[in-house]
C-alpha positions as a Markdown table, in Angstrom:
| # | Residue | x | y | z |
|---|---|---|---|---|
| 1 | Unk | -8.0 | -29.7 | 33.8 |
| 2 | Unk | -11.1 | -30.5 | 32.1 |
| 3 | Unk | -10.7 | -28.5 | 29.3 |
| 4 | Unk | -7.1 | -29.7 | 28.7 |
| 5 | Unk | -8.6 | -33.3 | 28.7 |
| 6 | Unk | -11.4 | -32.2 | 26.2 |
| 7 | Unk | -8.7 | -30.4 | 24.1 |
| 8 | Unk | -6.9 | -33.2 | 23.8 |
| 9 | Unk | -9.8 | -35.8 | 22.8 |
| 10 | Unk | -11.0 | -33.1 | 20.3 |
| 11 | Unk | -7.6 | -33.6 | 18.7 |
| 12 | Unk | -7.8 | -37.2 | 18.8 |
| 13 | Unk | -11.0 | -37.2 | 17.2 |
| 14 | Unk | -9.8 | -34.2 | 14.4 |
| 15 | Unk | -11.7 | -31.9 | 15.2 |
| 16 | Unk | -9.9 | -28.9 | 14.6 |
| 17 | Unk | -8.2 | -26.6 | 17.5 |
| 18 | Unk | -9.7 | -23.0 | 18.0 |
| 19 | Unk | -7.7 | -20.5 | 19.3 |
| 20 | Unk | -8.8 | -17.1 | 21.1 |
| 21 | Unk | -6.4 | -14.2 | 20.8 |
| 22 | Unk | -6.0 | -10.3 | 21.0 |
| 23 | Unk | -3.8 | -8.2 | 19.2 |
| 24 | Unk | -2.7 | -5.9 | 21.8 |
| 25 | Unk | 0.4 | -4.5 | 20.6 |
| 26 | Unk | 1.4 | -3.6 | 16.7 |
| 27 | Unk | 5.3 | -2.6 | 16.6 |
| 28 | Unk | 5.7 | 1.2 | 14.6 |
| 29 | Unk | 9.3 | -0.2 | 13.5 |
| 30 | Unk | 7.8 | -3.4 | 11.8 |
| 31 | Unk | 4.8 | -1.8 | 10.1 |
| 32 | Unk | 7.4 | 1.5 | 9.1 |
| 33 | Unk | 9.5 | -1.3 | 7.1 |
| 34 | Unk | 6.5 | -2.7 | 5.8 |
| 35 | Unk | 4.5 | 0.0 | 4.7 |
| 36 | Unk | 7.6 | 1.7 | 3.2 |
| 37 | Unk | 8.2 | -1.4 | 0.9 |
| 38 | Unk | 4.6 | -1.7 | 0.2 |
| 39 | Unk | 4.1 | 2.0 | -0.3 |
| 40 | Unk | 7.4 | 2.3 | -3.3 |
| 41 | Unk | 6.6 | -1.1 | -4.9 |
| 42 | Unk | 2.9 | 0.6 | -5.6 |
| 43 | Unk | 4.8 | 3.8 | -7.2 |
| 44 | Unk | 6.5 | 1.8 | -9.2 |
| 45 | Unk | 3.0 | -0.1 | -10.2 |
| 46 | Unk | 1.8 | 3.3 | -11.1 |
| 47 | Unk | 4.7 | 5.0 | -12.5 |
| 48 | Unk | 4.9 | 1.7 | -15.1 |
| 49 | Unk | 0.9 | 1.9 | -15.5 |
| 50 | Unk | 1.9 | 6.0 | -16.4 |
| 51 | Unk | 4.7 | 4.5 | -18.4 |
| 52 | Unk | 2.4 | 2.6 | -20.6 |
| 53 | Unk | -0.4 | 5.0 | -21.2 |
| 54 | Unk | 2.2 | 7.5 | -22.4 |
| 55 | Unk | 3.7 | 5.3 | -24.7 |
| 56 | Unk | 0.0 | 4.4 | -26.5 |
| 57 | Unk | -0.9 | 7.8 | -26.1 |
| 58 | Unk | 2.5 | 8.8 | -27.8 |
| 59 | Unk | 2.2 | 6.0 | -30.5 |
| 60 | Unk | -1.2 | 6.8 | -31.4 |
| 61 | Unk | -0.2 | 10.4 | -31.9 |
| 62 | Unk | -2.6 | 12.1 | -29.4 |
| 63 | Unk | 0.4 | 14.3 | -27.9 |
| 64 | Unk | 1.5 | 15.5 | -30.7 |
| 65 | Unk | -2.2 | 16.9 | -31.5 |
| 66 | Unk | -1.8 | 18.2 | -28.4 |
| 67 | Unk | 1.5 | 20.1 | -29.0 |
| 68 | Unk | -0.1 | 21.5 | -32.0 |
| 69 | Unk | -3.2 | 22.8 | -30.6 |
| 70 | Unk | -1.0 | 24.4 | -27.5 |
| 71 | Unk | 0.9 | 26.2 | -30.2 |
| 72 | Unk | -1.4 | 27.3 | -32.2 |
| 73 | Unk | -3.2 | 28.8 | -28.9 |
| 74 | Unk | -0.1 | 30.3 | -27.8 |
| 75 | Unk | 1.8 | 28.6 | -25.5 |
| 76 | Unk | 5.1 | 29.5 | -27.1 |
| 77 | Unk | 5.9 | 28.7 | -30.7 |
| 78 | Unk | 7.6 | 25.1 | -30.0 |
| 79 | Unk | 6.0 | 23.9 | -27.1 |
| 80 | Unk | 6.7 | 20.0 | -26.6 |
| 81 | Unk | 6.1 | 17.2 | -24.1 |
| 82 | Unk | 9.5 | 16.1 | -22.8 |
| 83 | Unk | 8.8 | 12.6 | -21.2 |
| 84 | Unk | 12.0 | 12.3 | -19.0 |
| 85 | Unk | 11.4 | 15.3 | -17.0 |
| 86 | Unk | 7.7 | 14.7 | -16.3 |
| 87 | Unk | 8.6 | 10.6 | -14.9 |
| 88 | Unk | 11.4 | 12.2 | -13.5 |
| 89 | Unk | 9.0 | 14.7 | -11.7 |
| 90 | Unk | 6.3 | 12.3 | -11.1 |
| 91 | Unk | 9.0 | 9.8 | -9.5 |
| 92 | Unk | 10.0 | 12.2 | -6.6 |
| 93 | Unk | 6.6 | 13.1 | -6.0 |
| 94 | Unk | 5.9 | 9.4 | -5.5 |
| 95 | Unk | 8.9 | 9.2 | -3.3 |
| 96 | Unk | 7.4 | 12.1 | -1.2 |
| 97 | Unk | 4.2 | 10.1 | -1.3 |
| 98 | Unk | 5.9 | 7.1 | 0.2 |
| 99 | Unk | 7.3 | 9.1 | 2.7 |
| 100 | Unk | 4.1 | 10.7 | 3.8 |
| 101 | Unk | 1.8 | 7.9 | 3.3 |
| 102 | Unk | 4.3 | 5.4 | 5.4 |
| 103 | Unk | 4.2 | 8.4 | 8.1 |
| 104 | Unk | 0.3 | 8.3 | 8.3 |
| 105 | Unk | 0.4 | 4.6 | 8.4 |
| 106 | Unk | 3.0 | 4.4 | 11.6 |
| 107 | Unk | 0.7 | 7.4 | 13.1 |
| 108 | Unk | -2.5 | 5.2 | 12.7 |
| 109 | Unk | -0.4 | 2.4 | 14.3 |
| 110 | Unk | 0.2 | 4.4 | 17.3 |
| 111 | Unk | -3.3 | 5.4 | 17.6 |
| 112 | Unk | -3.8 | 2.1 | 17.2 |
| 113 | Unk | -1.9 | 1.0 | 20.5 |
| 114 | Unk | -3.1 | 3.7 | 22.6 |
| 115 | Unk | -6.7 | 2.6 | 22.0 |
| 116 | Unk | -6.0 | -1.0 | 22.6 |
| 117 | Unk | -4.8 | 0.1 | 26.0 |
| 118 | Unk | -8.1 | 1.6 | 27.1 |
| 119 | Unk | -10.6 | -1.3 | 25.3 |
| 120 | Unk | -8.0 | -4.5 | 25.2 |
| 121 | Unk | -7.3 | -4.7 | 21.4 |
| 122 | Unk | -9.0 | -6.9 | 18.1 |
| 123 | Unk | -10.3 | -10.2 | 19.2 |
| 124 | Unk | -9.3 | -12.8 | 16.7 |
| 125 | Unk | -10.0 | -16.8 | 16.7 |
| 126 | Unk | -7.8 | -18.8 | 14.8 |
| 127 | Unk | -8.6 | -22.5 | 13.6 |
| 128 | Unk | -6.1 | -25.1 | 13.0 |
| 129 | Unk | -6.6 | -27.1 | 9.9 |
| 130 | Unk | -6.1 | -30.6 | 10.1 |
């Protein structure tokens, strides 16, 4: 009772409320939806980020050097970079990279639980602001 009355004159006098609490539990469905949204929206970061390096590297000619000098080295007589086929590539390998990633991440969360069992989870405090 006496810390429920000095609660309650701490928040009369606004002093903000601190909280103990443990994160025992992390749900695998909730962090599988999560990480699967966060893991595509940062291929799509990087496949634009690609996207824009190709087209400065294309408008300052540097692949077309580089056609020539695979060419002239013998990598067939009309060797070319065809854009659309490497993003096209480089997009499924990012899908597979969501896949996988968001796999590890569910896998870490399970770990994650099974520890939390044995030594009772994070410890966090939280503050109210007033």
């Amino acid at each position: 009772m006496e810390t429920m009355e000095a609660t309650r004159s701490a928040v009369r006098r606004g002093v903000p409320r601190r909280i103990r609490v443990q994160v025992r539990k992390i749900g695998p469905w909730s962090v599988l939806k999560l990480s699967l949204l966060f893991y595509f929206c940062l291929m799509l970061v990087v496949l634009l980020g690609l996207g824009i390096l190709w087209a400065v590297v294309d408008a300052l000619g540097v692949l077309g050097k580089i056609e020539e000098l695979l060419n002239s080295v013998g990598f067939g007589p009309n060797f070319q970079f065809n854009g659309g086929a490497i993003f096209r590539q480089l997009f499924f390998i990012g899908l597979i990279s969501v896949v996988v990633w968001s796999a590890l991440t569910v896998f870490v969360v399970f770990l994650y639980n099974l520890i939390s069992d044995l030594v009772g989870g994070i410890e966090l405090t939280l503050t109210e602001r007033r």
